[in-house]
Backbone as CSV, one residue per row, in Angstrom:
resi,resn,N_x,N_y,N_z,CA_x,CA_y,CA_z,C_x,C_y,C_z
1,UNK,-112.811,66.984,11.809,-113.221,67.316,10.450,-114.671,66.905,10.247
2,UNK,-115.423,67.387,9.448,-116.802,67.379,8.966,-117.148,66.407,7.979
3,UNK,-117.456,65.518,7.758,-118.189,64.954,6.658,-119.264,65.067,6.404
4,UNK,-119.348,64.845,5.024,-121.162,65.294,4.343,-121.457,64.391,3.305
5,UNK,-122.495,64.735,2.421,-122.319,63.809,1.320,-121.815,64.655,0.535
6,UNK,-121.437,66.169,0.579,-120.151,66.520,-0.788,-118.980,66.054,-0.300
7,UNK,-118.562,65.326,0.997,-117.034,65.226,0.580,-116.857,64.302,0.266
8,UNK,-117.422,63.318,-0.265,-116.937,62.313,-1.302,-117.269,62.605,-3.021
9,UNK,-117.675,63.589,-3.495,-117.519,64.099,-4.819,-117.593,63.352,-6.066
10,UNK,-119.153,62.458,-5.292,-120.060,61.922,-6.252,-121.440,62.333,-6.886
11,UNK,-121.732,63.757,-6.079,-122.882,63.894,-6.329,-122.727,65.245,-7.258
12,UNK,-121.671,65.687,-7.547,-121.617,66.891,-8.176,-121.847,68.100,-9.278
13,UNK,-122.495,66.896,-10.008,-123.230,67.250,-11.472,-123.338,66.192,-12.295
14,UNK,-124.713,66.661,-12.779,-125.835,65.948,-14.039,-124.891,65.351,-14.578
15,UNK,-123.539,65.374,-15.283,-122.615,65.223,-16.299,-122.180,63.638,-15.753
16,UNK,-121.289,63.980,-14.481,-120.164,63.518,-13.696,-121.503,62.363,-12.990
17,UNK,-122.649,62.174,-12.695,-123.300,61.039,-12.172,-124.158,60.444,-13.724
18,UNK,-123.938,60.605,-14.893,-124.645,60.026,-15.938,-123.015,59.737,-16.553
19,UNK,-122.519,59.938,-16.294,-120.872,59.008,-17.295,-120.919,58.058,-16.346
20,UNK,-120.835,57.964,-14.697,-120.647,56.994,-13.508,-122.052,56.258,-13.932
21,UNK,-123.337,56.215,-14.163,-124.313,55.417,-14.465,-123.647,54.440,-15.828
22,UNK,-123.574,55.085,-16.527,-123.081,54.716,-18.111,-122.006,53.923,-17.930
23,UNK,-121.199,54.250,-17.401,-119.481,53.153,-16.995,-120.243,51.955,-16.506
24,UNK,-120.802,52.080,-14.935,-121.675,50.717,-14.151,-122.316,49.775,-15.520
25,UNK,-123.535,50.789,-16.240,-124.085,49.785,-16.727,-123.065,49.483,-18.192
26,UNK,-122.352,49.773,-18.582,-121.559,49.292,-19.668,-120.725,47.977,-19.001
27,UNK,-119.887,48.387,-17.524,-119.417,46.851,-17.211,-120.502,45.835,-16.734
28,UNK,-121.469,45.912,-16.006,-122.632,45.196,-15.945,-122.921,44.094,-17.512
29,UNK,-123.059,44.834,-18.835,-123.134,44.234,-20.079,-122.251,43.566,-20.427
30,UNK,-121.521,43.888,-20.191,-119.479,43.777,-21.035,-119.177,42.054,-19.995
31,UNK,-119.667,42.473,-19.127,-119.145,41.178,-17.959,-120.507,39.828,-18.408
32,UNK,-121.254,40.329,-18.952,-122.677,39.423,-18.584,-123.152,38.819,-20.240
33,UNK,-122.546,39.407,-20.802,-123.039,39.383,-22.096,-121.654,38.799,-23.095
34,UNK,-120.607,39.932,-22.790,-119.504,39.211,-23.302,-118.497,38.893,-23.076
35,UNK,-118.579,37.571,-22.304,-117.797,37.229,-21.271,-116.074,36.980,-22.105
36,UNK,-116.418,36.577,-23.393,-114.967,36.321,-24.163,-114.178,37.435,-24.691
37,UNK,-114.692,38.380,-23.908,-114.108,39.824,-24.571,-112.902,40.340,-23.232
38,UNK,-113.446,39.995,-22.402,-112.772,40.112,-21.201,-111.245,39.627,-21.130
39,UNK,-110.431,40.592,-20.817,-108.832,40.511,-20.105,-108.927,40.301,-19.134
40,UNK,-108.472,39.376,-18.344,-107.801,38.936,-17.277,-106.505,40.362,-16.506
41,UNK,-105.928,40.076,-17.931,-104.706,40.833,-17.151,-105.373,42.475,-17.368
42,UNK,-105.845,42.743,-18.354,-106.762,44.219,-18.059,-107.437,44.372,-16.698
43,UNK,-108.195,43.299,-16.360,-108.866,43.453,-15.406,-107.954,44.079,-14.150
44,UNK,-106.566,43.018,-14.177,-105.777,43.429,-12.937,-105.577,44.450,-13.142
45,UNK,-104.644,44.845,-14.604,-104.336,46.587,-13.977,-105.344,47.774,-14.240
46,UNK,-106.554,47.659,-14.300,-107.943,48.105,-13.589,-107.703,48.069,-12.258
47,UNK,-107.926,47.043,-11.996,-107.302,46.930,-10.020,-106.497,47.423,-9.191
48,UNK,-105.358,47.161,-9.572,-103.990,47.618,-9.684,-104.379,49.316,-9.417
49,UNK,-104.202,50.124,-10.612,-104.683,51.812,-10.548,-105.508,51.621,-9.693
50,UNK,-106.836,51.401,-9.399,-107.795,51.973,-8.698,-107.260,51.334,-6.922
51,UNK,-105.932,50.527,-7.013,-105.585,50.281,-5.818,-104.969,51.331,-5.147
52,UNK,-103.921,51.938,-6.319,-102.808,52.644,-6.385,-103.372,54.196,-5.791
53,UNK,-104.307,54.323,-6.360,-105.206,55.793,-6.314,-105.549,55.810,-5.384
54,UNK,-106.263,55.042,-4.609,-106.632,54.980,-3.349,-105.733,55.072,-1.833
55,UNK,-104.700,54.530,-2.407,-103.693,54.422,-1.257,-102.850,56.106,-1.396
56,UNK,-102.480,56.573,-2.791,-102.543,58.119,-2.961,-103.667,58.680,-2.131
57,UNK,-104.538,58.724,-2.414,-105.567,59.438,-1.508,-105.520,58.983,-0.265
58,UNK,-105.159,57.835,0.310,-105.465,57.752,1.578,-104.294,58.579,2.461
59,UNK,-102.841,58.755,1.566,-101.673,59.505,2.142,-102.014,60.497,2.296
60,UNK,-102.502,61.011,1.528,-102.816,62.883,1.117,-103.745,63.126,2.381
61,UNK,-105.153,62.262,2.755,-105.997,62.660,3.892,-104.805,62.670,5.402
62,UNK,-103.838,60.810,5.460,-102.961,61.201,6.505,-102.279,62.454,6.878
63,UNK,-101.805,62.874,5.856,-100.848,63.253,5.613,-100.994,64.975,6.262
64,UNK,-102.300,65.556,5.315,-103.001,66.916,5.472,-104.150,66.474,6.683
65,UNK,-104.102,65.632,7.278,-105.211,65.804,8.457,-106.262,66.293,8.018
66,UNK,-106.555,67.258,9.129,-108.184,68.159,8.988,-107.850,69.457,7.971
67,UNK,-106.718,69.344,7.521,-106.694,70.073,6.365,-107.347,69.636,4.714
68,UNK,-107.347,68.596,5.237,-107.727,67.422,3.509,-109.084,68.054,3.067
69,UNK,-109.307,68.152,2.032,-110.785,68.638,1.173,-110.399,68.766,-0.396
70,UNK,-111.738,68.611,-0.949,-111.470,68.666,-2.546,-111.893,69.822,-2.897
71,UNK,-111.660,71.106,-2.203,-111.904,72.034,-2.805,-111.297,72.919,-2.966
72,UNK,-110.782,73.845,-4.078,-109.804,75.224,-3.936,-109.989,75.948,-3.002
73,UNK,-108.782,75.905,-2.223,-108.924,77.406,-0.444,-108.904,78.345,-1.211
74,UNK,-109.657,79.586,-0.904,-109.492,80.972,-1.860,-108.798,81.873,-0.338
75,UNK,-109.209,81.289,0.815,-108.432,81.681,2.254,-107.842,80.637,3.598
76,UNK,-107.340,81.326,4.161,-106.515,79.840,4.924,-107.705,79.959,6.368
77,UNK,-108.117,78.970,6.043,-108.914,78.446,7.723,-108.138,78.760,8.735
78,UNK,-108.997,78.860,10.126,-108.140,79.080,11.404,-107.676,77.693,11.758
79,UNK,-108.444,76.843,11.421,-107.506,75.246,12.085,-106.462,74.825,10.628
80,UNK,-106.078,75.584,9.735,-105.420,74.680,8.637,-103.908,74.825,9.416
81,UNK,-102.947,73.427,9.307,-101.936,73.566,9.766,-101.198,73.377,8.239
């Protein structure tokens, strides 16, 4: 399989990399500034999901091999099994 920098589907638009700037620097503030605002147990299940999601995605790449991609097939490749 091929990797690039689109297949991780961070770079994909003006929109989708200025909400990901905006999130960073909002927890950057939120952590530094107001530290008594902060959940503990929020924090975990923050963690928790973004654990959960990951291990989803990591099945889906096992799972589909060199079939795995984030993009709609409009036709079936010669290597898709």
């Amino acid at each position: 399989s091929v990797t690039s920098a689109d297949s991780f589907m961070v770079n994909h638009s003006k929109a989708y990399t200025a909400a990901a700037l905006t999130s960073m620097v909002e927890f950057i503030i939120r952590i530094n500034f107001f530290p008594s605002h902060n959940s503990p147990k929020i924090f975990l299940v923050g963690i928790l999901c973004a654990v959960c999601g990951q291990l989803c995605r990591a099945a889906a790449m096992i799972t589909c091999g060199e079939s795995f991609n984030h993009y709609i097939q409009r036709n079936k490749k010669d290597n898709h099994v």
